[in-house]
C-alpha positions as CSV (number, residue, x, y, z in Angstrom):
1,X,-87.6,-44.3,90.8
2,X,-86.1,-44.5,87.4
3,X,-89.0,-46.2,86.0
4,X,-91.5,-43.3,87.6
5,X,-89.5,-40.7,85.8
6,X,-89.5,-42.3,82.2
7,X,-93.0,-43.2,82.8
8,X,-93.7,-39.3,83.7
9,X,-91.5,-38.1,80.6
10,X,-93.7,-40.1,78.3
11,X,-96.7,-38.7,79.8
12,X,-95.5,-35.1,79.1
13,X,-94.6,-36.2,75.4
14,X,-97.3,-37.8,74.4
15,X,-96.7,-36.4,70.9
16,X,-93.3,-36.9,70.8
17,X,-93.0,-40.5,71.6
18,X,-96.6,-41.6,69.6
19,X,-94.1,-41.7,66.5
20,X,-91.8,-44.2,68.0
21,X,-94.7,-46.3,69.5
22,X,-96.3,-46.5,66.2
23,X,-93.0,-47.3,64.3
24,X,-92.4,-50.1,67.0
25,X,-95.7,-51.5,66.7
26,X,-95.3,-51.9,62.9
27,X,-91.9,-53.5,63.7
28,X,-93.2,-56.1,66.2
29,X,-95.8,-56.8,63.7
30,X,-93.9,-57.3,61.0
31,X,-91.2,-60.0,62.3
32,X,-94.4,-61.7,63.7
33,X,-96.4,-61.7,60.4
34,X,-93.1,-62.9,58.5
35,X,-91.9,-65.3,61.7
36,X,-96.3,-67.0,61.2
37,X,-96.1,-67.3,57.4
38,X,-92.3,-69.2,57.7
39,X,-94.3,-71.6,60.3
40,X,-97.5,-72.1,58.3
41,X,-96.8,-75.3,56.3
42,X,-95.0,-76.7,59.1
43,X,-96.0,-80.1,60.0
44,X,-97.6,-80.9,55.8
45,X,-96.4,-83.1,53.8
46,X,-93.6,-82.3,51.4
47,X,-95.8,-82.8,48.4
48,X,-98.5,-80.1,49.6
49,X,-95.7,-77.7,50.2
50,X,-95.7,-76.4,46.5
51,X,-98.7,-76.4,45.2
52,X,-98.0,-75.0,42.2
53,X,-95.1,-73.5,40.0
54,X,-95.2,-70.6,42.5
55,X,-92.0,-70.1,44.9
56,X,-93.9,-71.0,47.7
57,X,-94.4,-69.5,51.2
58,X,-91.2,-69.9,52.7
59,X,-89.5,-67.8,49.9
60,X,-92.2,-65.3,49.4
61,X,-91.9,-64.6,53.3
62,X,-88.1,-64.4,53.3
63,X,-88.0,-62.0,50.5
64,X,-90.9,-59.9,52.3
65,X,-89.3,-59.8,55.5
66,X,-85.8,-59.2,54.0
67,X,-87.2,-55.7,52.9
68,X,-90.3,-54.9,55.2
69,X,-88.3,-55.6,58.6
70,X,-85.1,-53.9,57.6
71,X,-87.4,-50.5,57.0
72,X,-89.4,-50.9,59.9
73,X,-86.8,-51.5,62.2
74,X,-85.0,-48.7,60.6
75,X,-87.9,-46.4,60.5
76,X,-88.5,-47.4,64.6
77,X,-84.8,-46.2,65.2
78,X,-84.5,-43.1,63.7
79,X,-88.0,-41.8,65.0
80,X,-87.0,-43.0,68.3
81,X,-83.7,-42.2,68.2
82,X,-85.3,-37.9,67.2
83,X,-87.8,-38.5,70.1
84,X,-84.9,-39.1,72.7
85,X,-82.8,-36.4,71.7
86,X,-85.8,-33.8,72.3
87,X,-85.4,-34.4,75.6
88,X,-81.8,-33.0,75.9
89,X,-82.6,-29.6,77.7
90,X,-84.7,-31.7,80.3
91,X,-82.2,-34.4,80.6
92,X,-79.8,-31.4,81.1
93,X,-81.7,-29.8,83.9
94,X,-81.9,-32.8,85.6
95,X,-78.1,-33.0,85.7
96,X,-77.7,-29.5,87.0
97,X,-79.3,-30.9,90.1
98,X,-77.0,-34.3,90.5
99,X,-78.1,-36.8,87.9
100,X,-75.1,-38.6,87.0
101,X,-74.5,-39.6,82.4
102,X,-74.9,-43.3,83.7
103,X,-78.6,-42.6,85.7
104,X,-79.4,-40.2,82.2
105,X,-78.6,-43.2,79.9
106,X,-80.6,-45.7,82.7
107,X,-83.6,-43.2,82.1
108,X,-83.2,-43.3,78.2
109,X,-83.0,-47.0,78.8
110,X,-85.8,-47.3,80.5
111,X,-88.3,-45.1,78.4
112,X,-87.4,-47.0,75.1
113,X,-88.1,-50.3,76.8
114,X,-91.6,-49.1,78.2
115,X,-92.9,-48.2,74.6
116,X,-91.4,-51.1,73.4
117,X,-93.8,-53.2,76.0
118,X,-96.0,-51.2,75.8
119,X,-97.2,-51.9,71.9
120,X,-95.7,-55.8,71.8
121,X,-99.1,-57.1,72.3
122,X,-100.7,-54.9,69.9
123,X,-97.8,-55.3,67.3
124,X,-98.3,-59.3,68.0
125,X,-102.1,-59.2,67.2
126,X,-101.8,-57.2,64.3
127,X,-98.9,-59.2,62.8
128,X,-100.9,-62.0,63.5
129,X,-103.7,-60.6,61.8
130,X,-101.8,-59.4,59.0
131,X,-100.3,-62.6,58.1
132,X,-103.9,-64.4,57.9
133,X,-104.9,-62.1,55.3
134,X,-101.6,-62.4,53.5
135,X,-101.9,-66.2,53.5
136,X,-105.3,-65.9,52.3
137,X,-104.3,-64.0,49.3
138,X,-101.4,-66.6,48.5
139,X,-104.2,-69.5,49.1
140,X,-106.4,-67.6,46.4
141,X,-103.4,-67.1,43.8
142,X,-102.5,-71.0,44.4
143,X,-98.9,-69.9,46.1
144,X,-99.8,-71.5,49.4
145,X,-101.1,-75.0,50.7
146,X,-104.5,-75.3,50.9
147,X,-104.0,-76.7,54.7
148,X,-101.5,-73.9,55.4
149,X,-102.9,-71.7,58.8
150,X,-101.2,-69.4,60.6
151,X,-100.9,-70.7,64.5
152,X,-99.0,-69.9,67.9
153,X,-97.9,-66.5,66.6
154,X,-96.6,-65.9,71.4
155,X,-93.3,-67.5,70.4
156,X,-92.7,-65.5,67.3
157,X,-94.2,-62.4,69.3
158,X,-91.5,-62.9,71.9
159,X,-89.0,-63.2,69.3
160,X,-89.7,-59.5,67.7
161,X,-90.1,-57.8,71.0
162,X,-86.9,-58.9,72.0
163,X,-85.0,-58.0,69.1
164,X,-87.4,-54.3,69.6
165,X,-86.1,-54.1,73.1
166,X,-82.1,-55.0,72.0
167,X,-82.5,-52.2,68.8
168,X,-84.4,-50.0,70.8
169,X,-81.7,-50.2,73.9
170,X,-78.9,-49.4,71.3
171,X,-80.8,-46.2,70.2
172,X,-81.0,-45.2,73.4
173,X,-77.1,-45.7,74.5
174,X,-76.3,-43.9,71.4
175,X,-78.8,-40.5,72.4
176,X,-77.7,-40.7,75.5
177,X,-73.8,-40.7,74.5
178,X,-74.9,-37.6,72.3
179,X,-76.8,-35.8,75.6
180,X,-74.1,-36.4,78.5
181,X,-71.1,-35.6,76.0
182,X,-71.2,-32.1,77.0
183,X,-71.6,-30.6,80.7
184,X,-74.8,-29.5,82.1
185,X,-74.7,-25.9,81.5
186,X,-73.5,-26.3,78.3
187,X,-76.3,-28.0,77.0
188,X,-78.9,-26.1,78.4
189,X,-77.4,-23.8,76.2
190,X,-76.9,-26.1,73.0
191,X,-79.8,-25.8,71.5
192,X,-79.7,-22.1,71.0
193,X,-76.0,-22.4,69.1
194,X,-74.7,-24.1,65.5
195,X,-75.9,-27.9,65.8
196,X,-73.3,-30.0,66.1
197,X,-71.6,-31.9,63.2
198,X,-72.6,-35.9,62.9
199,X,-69.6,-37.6,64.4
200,X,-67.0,-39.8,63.2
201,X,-68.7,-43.0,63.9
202,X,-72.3,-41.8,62.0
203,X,-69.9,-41.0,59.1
204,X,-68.5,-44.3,59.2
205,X,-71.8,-45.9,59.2
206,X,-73.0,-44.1,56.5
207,X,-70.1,-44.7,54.5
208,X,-70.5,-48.3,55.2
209,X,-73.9,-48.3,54.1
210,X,-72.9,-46.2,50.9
211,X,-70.6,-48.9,50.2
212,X,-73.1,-51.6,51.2
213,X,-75.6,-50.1,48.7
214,X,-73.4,-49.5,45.5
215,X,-72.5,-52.8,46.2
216,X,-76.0,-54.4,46.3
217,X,-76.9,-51.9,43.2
218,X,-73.6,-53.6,40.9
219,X,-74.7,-56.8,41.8
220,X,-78.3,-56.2,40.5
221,X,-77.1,-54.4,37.5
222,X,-74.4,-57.7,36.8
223,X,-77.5,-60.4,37.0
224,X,-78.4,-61.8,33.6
225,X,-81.9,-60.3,32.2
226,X,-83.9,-64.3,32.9
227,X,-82.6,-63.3,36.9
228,X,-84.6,-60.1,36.7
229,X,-86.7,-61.0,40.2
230,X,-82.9,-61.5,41.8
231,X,-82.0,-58.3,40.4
232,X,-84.8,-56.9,41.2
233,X,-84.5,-58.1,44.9
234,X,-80.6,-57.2,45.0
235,X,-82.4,-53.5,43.7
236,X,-84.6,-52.9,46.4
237,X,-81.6,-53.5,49.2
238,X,-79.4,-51.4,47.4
239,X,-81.7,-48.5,47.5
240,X,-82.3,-49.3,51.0
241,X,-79.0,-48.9,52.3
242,X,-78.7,-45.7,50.1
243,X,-81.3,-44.6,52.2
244,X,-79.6,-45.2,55.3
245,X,-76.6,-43.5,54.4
246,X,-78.7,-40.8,53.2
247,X,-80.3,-40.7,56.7
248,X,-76.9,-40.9,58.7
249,X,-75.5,-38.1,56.7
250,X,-78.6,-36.0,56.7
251,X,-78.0,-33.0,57.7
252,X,-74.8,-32.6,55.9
253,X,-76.9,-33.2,52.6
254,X,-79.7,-30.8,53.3
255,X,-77.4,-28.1,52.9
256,X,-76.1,-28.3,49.8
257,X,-79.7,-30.2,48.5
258,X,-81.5,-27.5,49.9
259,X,-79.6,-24.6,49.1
260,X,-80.8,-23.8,44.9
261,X,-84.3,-25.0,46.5
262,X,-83.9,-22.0,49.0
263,X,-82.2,-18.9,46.9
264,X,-85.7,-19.5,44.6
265,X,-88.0,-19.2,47.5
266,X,-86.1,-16.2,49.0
267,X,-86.2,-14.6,44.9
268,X,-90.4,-15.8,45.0
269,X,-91.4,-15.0,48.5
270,X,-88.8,-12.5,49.5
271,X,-90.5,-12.5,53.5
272,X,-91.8,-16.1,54.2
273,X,-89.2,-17.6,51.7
274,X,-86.0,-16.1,53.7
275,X,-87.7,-17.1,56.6
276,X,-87.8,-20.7,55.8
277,X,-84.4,-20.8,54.0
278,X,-82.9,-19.3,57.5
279,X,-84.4,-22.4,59.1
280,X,-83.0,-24.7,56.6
281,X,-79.6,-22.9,57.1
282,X,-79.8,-22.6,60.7
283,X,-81.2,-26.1,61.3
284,X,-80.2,-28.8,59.0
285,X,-80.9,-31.5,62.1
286,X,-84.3,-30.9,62.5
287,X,-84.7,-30.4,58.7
288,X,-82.8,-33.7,58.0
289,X,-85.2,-35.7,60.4
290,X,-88.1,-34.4,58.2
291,X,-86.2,-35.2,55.3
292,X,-85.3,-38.7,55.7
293,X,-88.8,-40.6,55.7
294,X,-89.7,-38.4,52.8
295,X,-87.0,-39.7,50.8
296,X,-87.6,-43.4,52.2
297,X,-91.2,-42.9,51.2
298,X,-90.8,-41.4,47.9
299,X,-87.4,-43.2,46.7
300,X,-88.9,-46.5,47.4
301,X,-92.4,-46.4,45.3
302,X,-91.0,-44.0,42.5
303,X,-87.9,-47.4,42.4
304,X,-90.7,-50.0,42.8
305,X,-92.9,-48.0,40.0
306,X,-90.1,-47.2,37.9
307,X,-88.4,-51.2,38.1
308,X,-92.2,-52.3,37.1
309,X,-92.4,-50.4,34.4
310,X,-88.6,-51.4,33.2
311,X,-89.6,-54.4,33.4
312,X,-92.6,-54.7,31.7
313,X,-91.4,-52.9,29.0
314,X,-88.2,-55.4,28.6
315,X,-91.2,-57.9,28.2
316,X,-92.9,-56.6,25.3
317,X,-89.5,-56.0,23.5
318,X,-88.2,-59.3,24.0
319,X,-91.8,-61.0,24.0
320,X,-91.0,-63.1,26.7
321,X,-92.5,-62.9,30.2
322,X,-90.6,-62.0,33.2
323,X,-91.3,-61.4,37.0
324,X,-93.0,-58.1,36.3
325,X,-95.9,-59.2,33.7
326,X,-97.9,-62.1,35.5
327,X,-101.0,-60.7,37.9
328,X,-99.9,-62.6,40.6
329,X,-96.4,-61.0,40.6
330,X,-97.6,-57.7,40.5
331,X,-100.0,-58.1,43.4
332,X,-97.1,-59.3,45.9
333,X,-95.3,-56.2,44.5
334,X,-98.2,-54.3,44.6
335,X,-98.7,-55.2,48.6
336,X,-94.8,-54.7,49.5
337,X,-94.9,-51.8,48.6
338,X,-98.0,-50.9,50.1
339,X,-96.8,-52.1,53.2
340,X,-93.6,-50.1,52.9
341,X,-95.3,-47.0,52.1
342,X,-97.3,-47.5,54.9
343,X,-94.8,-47.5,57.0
344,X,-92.8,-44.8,55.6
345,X,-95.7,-42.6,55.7
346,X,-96.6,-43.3,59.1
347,X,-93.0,-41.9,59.8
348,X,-93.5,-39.5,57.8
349,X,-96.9,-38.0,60.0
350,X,-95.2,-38.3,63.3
351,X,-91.8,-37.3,62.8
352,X,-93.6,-33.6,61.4
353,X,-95.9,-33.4,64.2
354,X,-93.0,-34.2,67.1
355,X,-90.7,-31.6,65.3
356,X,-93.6,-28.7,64.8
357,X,-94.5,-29.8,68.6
358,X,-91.2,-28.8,69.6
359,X,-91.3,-25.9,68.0
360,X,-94.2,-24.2,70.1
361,X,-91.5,-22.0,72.0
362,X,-89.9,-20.6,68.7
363,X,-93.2,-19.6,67.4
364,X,-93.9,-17.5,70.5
365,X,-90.6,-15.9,70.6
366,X,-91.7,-14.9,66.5
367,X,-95.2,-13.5,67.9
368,X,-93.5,-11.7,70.2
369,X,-91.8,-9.5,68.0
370,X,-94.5,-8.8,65.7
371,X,-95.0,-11.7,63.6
372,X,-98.8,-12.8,63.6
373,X,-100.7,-15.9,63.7
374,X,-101.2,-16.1,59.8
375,X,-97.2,-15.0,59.5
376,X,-96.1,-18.0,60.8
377,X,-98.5,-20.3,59.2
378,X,-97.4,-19.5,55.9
379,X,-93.5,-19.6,57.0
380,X,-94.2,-22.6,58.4
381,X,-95.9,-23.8,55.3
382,X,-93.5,-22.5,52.3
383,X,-90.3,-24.5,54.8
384,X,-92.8,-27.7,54.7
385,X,-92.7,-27.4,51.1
386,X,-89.0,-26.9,50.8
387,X,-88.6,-29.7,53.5
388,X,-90.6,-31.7,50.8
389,X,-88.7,-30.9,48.1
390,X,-85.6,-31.5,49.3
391,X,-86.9,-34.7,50.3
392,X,-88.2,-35.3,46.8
393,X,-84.8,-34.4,45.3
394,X,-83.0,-36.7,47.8
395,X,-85.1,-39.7,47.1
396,X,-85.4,-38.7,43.2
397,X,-81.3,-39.2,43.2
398,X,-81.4,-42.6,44.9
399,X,-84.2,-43.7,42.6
400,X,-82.0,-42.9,39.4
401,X,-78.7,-45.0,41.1
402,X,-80.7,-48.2,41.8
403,X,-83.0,-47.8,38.4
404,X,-80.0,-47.4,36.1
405,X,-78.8,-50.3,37.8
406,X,-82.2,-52.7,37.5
407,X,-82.5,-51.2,34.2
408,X,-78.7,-52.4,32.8
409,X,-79.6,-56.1,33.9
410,X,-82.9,-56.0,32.5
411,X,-82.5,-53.9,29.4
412,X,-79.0,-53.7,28.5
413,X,-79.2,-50.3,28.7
414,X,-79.2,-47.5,31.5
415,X,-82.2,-45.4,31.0
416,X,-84.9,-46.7,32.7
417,X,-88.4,-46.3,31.2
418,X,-89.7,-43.6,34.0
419,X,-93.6,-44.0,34.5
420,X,-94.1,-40.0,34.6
421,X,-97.3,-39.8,35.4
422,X,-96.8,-42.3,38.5
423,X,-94.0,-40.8,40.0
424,X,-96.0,-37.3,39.7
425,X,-98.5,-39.0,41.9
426,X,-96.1,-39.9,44.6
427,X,-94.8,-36.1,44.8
428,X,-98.2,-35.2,44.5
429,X,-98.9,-37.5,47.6
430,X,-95.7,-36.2,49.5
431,X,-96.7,-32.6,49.7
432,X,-100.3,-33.4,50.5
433,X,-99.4,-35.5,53.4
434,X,-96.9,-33.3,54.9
435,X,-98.1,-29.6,54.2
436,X,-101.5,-30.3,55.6
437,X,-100.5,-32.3,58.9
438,X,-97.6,-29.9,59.7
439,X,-99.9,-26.6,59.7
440,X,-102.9,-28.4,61.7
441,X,-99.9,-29.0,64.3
442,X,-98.8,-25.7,64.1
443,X,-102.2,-24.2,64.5
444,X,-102.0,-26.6,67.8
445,X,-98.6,-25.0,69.0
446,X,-99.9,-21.9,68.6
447,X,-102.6,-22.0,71.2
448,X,-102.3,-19.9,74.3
449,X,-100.9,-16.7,75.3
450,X,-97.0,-16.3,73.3
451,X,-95.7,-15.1,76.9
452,X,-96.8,-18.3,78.8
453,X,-95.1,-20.1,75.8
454,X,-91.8,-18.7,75.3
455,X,-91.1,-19.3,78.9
456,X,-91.1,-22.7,78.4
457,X,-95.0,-23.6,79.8
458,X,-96.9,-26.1,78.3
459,X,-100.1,-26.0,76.5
């Protein structure tokens, strides 16, 4: 029975649970990409190990998968974690008529375990596939054995799917503790009131992580300027777990982040500007689980652009080559990062099109009271650009932590050398993924007849 009725809620959702399925996939596929390269020399001889003065698979794998599994894993949770909260007024009606917290939580349970299963075997082929045309590369750039093959990639599959199912079953407990907390009929009514603050425990976390990350960012900033691939390294984590604690206490940054951002819209657009500075007011959750990938996605390449460029500049000063100026360097940088951003962006896409999906009844209720079909369009699109922005700011802020950081190890000095025109790019690349994706879903939610929508039917 239970496993009918999470099956049927992710039939009705489709949209709001593609995000988590995709951010799953990536994060079976990357513990078995990294778990395939680790095995690849296995079984060669010691002396075809290190083929040249290169660190080698084993170490270029750890330090991949040391950054790319921590985001997807983290990227996995948060968009499942805002696809299991949606459910709240359903989960709530279900209660009215007998559902018990523990049979809610079994439910929540059980859906995060079925899209887990359900994109193992896809994550496992890609992963697989994946780490073939990694170890291909390293072959070419004389980093890997020449025997070196990727093989039996099942175990290593297993491996990631369970550690998928154990995060996944976590997220769950954890939206489930948020969604029975308080009694049916007071949660049918939640939604419509002041959103709760983030509890003691989230604030805990993310001062952990805060701590974790300045941390990491001393460490990198104490490493001497021949260390600057450990610094770098120590760099990247660091900004990480900034991240994190910028995602855990999300919504009570967007406030204050958003709120200049805001009074110059309403002062510009004085109709659609309020409009979207009421929903930043009146909705920092929703706005913070826009905000966070577009910080993760924009705070890691404008740090990976800006360490580069540090770094390379630290080279021509001193005339002495470092981990940023050889070709081969910058391509694995080059393709962590690509990866990342991948990710990042792909969490990016989904997480706008579940919110905007969810949003279908609020833009009836709007039409019904005389706002029109272009109205909301461009509401919806001058919030997406403050949703952006605040975004930008929040990832812009971590960026200058961890640079100054890299920057004092490498240079001696704080003041990173900013590639301008690079990190213009990555804004530039922000807006245009988000503005354009959130409007074609809107256009979507606004199909059918406002009456049928308001009232709670489905398009």
């Amino acid at each position: 029975m239970t496993v009918a009725l999470a099956w049927g809620q992710l039939r009705r959702r489709p949209a709001g649970f593609a995000g988590p399925a995709a951010a799953l996939l990536l994060a079976v596929a990357a513990v078995t990409a990294v778990g395939a390269l680790l095995g690849s020399e296995r079984g060669l001889p010691a002396a075809e190990r290190r083929p040249g003065d290169g660190p080698g698979v084993t170490l270029i794998a750890g330090a991949f998968g040391e950054i790319t599994v921590l985001v997807a894993f983290f990227l996995a949770l948060h968009t499942l974690g805002l696809a299991l909260r949606h459910q709240g007024r359903d989960l709530a009606l279900l209660r009215t008529v007998a559902a018990t917290p523990r049979q809610v939580r079994r439910l929540l349970r059980t859906q995060s375990a079925l899209v887990v299963l359900a994109v193992a075997a896809p994550g496992g082929l890609l992963g697989t596939a994946a780490a073939r045309a990694f170890l291909d590369g390293l072959r070419r750039r004389g980093l890997a054995a020449p025997h070196a093959r990727i093989t039996g990639t099942a175990p290593t599959t297993a491996a990631a799917t369970a550690v998928a199912l154990l995060l996944a079953t976590a997220a769950a407990t954890a939206a489930a503790r948020r969604i029975t907390r308080p009694a049916p009929a007071a949660a049918l009514t939640a939604h419509t009131g002041a959103e709760p603050r983030p509890g003691p425990v989230r604030l805990l976390t993310a001062a952990a992580a805060l701590t974790g990350g300045v941390l990491l960012l001393r460490l990198a900033a104490t490493r001497p300027a021949a260390e600057v691939d450990k610094s770098a390294q120590a760099t990247l984590l660091g900004t990480l777990a900034l991240l994190a604690a910028t995602a855990l206490a999300g919504p009570l940054l967007v406030r204050p982040a958003g709120a200049p951002l805001g009074a110059l819209l309403r002062a510009a657009a004085p109709g659609t500007g309020w409009l979207a500075d009421t929903n930043r007011r009146g909705h920092a959750h929703r706005l913070a689980a826009a905000v966070v990938p577009i910080a993760l996605l924009t705070g890691l390449s404008a740090t990976t652009a800006t360490m580069t460029a540090t770094a390379r500049h630290a080279a021509r000063t001193t005339g002495t080559a470092n981990g940023a100026t050889s070709g081969t360097d910058s391509w694995l940088r080059q393709t962590e990062l690509g990866l990342l951003a991948g990710f990042a962006a792909i969490a990016v896409l989904t997480t706008l099109v579940a919110l905007t999906a969810e949003r279908r009844r609020e833009f009836a209720l709007l039409r019904m009271v005389g706002a029109t079909r272009p109205h909301v369009l461009r509401a919806v699109a001058v919030e997406t650009v403050l949703t952006s922005a605040v975004g930008l700011l929040l990832g812009a802020l971590v960026t200058a932590a961890a640079t100054t950081a890299f920057s004092t190890a490498t240079t001696g000095t704080p003041l990173p050398v900013v590639p301008l025109a690079t990190c213009a790019r990555i804004a530039a690349a922000a807006l245009l993924l988000t503005v354009p994706v959130t409007l074609a879903a809107t256009a979507v939610a606004l199909r059918g007849p406002a009456t049928a929508a308001a009232g709670g039917e489905r398009g």
